[in-house]
N, C-alpha and C positions, 0 to 999 in steps of 0.2 A: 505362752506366745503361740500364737495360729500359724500353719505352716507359710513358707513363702509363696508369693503369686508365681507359678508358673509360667514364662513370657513366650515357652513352644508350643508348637500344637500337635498333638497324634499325625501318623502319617499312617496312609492307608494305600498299601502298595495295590499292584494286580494283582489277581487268584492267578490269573494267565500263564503268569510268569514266574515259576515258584526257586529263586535261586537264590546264594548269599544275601543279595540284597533284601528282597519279599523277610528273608525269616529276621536281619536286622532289623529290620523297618517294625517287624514285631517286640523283638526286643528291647529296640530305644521305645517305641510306646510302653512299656512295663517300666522303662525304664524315667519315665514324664510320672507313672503313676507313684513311684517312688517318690519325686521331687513332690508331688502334690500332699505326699503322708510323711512330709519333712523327713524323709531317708535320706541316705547320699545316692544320687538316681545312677542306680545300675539294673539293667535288666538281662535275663535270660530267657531263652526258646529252647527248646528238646522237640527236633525234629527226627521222627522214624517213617522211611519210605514216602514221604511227602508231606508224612500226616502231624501237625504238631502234637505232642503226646504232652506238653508241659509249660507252662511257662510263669514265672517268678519275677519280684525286684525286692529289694532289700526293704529289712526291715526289724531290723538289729534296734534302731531304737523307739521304736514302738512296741517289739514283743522285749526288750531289753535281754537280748540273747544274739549274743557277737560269732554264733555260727548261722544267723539267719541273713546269709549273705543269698543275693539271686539264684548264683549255680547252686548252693546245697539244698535251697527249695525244692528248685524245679529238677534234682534228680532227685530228691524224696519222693515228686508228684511223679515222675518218670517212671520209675520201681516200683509204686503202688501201680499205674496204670499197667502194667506189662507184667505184671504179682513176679519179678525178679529182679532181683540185686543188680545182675549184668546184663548191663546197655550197650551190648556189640549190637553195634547197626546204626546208633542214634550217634549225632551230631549236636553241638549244643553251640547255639550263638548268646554273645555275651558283650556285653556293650563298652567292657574294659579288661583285659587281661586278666585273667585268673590269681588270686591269690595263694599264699602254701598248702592253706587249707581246702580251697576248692580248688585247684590243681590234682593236688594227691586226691580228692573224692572220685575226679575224674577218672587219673589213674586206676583206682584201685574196682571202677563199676565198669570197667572196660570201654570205655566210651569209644565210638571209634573215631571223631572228628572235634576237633576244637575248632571254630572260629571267632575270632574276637577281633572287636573295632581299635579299641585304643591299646597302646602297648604300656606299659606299669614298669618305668627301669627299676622303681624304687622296692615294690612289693610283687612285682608280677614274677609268675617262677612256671612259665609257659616259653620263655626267650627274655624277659626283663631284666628281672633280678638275677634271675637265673632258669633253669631250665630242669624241672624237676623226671622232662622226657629223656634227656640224656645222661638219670643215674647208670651207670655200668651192668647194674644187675638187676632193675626193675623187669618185672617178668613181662607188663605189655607196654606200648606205647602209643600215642594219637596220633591221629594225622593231623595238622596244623595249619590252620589259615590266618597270620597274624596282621591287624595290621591293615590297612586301607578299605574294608570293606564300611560305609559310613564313617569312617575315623573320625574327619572334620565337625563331623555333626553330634558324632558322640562326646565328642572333644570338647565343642561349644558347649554343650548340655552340663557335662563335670563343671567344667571352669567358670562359668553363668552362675551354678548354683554355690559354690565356695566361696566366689567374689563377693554375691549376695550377703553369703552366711557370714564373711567378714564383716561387711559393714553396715552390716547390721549389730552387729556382739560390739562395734566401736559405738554405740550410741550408748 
């Protein structure tokens, strides 16, 4: 079956103006390019000192590998470009709340910013499900932007393309 029709379109923020929004706006386009390679459209940015070092969207079911979620791409490509493991400095925006596995990735590569658009009550473990930054003894923690940044848009995007993939599997 051919992927579904896309009904968004790329957004192309200012250079000018390089803040939360600029790097979602990256994001959710990685995150349209997912939708378009029948993923479930999540996108991620790895941003260090202005410069985007990185950027991913899922693709679990096309490489059929269920840790090829956005954020564990785009810090594999993050680490290669910076030839190290620890990503003190970089920020990563993410177009839905982190899951246990890229949560703890994040944790564990020092990141030092999470931002993410939509919140996950059911799997996200950034504030959703739970909150993998406030184990007791994890040795670092992110700083956190949950939550409103694009939300709406990312929101539409998830919900758009599941409706979709509903009814279409009803036929």
């Amino acid at each position: 079956m051919p992927p579904l029709p896309c009904p968004f379109e790329k957004r192309f923020p200012s250079q000018f103006n390089r803040d939360d929004a600029f790097y979602m706006n990256l994001a959710y386009n990685q995150a349209i390019d997912a939708w378009r390679q029948d993923e479930v459209p999540i996108g991620a940015v790895i941003e260090v000192g202005g410069e985007v070092i990185a950027s991913a969207h899922n693709t679990v079911e096309g490489s059929h590998d269920p840790t090829a979620h956005a954020e564990m791409l785009a810090l594999t490509q993050a680490a290669a470009k910076l030839g190290d493991w620890r990503l003190e400095g970089a920020t990563v925006y993410v177009t839905k709340e982190p899951c246990p596995m890229c949560s703890g990735a994040m944790l564990m590569s020092r990141v030092k910013r999470v931002c993410y658009a939509v919140p996950d009550p059911k799997m996200g473990c950034l504030g959703g499900a739970t909150n993998l930054n406030d184990l007791p003894r994890v040795n670092h923690h992110v700083e956190l932007t949950s939550g409103g940044v694009l939300e709406n848009e990312c929101r539409e995007l998830l919900q758009a393309f599941f409706k979709l993939k509903r009814s279409t599997s009803d036929e």
